[in-house]
Structures are given as structure tokens and as C-alpha cells.
Backbone as JSON, one array per atom type, in Angstrom:
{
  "sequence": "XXXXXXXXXXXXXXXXXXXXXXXXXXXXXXXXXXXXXXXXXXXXXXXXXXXXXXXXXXXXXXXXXXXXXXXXXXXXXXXXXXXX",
  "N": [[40.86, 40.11, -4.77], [38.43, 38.46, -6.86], [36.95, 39.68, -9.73], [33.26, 39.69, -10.77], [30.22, 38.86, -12.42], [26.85, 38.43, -11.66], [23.74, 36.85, -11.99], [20.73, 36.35, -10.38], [18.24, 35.59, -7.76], [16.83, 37.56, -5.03], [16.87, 36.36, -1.87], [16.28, 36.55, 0.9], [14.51, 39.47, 3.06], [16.74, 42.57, 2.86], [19.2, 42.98, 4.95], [20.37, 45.58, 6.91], [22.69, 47.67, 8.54], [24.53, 50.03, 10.49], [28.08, 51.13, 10.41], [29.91, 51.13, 12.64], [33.26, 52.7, 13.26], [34.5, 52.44, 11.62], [36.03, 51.5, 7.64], [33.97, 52.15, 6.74], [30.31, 53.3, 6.3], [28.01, 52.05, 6.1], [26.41, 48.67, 5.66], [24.8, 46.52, 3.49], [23.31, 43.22, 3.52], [22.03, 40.24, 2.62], [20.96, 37.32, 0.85], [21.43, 35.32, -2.01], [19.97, 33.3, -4.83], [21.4, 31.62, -6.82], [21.19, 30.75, -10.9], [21.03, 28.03, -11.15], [20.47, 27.03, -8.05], [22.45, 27.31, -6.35], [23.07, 29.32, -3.29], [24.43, 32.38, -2.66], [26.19, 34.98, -0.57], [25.52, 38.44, -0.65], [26.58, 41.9, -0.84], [26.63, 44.85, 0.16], [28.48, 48.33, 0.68], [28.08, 51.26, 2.1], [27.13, 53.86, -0.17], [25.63, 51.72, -2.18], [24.82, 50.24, -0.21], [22.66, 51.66, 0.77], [20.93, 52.1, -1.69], [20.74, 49.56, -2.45], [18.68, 48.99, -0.22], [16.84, 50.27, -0.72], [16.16, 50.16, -3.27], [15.96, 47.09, -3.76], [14.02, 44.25, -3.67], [12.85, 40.98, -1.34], [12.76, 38.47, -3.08], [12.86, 39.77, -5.45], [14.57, 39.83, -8.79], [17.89, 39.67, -10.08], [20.59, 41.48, -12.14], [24.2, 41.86, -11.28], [27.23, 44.06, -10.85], [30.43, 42.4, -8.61], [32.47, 41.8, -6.44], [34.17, 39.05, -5.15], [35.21, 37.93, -1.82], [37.24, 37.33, 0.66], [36.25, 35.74, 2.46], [34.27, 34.69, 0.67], [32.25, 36.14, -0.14], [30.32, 37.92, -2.02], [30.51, 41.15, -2.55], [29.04, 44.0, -3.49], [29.6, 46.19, -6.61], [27.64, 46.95, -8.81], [24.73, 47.01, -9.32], [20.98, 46.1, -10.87], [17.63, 45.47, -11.01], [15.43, 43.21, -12.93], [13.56, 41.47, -15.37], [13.33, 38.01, -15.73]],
  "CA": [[39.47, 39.83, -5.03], [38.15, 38.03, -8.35], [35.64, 40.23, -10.54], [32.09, 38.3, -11.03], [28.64, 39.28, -12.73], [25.78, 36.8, -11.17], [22.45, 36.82, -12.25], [19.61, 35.78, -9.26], [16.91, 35.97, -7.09], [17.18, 37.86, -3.34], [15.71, 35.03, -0.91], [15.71, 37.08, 1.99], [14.96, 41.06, 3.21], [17.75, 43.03, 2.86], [19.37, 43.66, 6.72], [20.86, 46.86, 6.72], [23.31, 47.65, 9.34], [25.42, 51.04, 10.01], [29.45, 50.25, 11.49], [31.03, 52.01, 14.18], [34.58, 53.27, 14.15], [35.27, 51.47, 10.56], [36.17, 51.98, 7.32], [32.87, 52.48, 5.81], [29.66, 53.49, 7.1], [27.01, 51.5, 5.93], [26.38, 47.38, 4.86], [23.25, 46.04, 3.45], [23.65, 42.03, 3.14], [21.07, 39.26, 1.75], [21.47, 36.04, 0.56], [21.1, 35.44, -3.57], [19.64, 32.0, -5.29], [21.8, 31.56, -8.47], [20.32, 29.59, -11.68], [21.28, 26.17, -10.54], [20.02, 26.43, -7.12], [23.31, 27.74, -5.5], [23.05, 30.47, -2.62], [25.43, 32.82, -2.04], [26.12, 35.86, 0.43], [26.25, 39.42, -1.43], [26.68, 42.75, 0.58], [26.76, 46.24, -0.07], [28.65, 48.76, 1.51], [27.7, 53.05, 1.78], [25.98, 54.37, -1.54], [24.91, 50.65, -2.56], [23.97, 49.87, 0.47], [21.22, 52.66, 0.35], [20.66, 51.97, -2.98], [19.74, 48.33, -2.15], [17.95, 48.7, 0.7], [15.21, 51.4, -1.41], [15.31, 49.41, -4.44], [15.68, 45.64, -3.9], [13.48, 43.28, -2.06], [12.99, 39.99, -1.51], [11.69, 37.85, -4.47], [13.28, 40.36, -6.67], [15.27, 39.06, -9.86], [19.08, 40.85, -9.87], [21.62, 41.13, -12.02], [25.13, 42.43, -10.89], [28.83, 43.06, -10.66], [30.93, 42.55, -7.52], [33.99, 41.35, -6.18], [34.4, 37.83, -4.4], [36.39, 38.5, -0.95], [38.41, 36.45, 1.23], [34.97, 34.91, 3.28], [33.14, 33.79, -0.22], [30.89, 36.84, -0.37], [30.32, 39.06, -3.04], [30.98, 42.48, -3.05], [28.02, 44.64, -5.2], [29.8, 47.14, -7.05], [26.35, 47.67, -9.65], [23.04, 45.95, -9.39], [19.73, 46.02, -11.24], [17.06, 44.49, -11.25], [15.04, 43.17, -14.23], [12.32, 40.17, -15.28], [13.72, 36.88, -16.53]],
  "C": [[39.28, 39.51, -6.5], [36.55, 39.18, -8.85], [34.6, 39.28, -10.72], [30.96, 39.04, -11.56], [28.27, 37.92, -12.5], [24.29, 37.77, -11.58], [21.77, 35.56, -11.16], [18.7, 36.41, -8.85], [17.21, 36.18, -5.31], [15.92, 36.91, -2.9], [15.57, 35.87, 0.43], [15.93, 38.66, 2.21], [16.62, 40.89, 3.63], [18.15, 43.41, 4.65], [20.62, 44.58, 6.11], [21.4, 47.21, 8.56], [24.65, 48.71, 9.36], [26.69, 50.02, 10.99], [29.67, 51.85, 12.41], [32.71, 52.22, 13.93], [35.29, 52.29, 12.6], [35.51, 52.55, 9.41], [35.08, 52.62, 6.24], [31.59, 52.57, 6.88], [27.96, 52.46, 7.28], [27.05, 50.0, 5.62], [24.93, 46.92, 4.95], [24.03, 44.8, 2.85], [22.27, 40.83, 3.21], [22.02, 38.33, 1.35], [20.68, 35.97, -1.47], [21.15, 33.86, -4.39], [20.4, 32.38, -6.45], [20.56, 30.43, -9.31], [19.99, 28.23, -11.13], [21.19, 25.81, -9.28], [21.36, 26.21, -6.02], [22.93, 28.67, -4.6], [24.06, 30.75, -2.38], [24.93, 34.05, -1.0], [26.46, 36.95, -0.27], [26.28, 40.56, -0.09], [27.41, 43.72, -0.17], [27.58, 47.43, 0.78], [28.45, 50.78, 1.19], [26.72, 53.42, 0.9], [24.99, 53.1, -1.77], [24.43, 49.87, -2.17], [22.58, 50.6, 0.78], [20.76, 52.42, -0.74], [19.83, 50.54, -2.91], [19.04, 48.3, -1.05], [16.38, 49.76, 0.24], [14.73, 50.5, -2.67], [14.96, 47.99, -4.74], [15.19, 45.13, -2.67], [13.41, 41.95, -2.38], [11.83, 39.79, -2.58], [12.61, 38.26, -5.68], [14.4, 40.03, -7.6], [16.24, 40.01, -10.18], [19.48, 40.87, -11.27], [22.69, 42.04, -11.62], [26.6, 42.08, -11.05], [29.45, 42.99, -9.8], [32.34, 41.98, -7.62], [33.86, 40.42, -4.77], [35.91, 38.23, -3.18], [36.67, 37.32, -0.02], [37.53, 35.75, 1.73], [33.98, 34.27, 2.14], [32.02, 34.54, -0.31], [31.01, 37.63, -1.54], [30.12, 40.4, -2.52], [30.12, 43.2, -3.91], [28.77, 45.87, -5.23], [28.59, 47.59, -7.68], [25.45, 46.43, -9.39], [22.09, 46.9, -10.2], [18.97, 45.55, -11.13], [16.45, 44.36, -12.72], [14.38, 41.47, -14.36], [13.38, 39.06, -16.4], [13.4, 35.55, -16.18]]
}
């Protein structure tokens, strides 16, 4: 996996979704407008998926760091939000 900080805007509610029989229990996943009018796919899994599903909503202006995985999604290790 490649390390990444992105700065954006969540375009759609967060869907939040527990797993079954895996290796983690939780994933919260959204879609994230970069500057230039890219979207990508980020996604949370356990703590930071609770974490984003109380504190970020749509509209809201990120930034974060994650890890890019084999499907082209990001990975949120830390998020914030914050006005820019």
C-alpha cells in the first residue's frame, strides 16, 4: 500500500456497514471530491469507522492520511475536518 494525505470534500452520507466472520468489524465508506474535481473512494475500518460516521457528513471539508489499496481506495488512518 502507498501512504497519501488528500485534502476534500465528502459528496455523499457516510454508509456504515458491520462484517461478518472477517477480519475487522466495522467499515464506513463515502466517496471524496479532490481539488481538481477528481473523486475517489475512502473507507474506514473499526475505531475510524465510528469516528467517521459521528463526526463527518456530507458537504463536510476533510483532510486526511490513508493508505491506497489494491482496488484504488483509500484507507483513513486520521481524518479531520476543517474550513478551506
Amino acid at each position: 500500500m502507498n501512504l497519501c494525505f488528500i485534502k476534500g470534500k465528502i459528496l455523499e452520507k457516510i454508509n456504515f456497514q458491520f462484517l461478518y466472520q472477517k477480519k475487522n468489524i466495522s467499515i464506513a465508506r463515502t466517496k471524496l471530491e479532490l481539488q481538481k474535481g477528481s473523486i475517489i473512494t475512502i473507507k474506514g475500518y473499526d475505531e475510524m469507522a465510528d469516528w467517521m460516521i459521528q463526526k463527518i457528513k456530507k458537504e463536510d471539508k476533510v483532510i486526511m492520511q490513508g493508505k491506497l489499496d489494491t482496488r484504488m481506495e483509500v484507507v483513513v488512518k486520521w481524518m479531520k475536518g476543517f474550513m478551506y
